[in-house]
N, C-alpha and C positions, 0 to 999 in steps of 0.2 A: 504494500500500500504506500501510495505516495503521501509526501507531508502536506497536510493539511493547509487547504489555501484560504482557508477564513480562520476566525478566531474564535476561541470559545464565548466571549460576547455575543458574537454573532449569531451564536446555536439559539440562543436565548431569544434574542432580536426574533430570528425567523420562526421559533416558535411559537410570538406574541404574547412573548414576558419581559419583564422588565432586566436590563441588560446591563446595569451599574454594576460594581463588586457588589456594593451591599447588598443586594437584591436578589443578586445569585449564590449569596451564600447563605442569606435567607431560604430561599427558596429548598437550596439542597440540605441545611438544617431541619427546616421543617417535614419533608419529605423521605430524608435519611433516615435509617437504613431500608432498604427494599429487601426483604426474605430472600436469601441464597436462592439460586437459582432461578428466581425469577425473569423473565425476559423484563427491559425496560419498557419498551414500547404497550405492555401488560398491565404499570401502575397503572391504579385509580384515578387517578389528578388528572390523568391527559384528556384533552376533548377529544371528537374521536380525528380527526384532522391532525390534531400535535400525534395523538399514536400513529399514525397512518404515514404522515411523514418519518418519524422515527424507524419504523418497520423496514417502510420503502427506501430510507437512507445506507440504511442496512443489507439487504441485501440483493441492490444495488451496487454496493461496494461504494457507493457517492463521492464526491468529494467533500461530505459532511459526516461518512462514516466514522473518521477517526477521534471528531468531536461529539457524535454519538457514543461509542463507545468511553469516550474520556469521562462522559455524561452521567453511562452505567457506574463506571468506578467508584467516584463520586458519590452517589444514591447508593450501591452496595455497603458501604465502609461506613460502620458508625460512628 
């Protein structure tokens, strides 16, 4: 996989969530930990569009893949 040509701000932006540090680490606060093994695109939170994108980001292999996954990490880790 090639490196990532947006930012992890960005993932947020195109999600239609708020894209400051504080907000994203809000967001991953309140939302962390997601149950092992769970798919991301699977949380509860997502509309069904933010999952839909996430899903498609994915295995697509996108060029929003790798901030996808950074995403997962993120929500896995309490």
């Amino acid at each position: 996989m090639e490196a990532a040509i947006h930012r992890f701000h960005e993932l947020f932006a195109q999600l239609g969530l708020a894209d400051d540090a504080a907000s994203i680490e809000r967001f991953i606060a309140a939302n962390a930990p997601l149950p092992a093994g769970a798919k991301l695109h699977d949380a509860p939170f997502w509309t069904t569009a933010q999952a839909g994108f996430l899903r498609e980001a994915c295995m697509q292999d996108a060029d929003w893949a790798a901030l996808v996954d950074q995403l997962s990490v993120a929500l896995h880790q309490a």
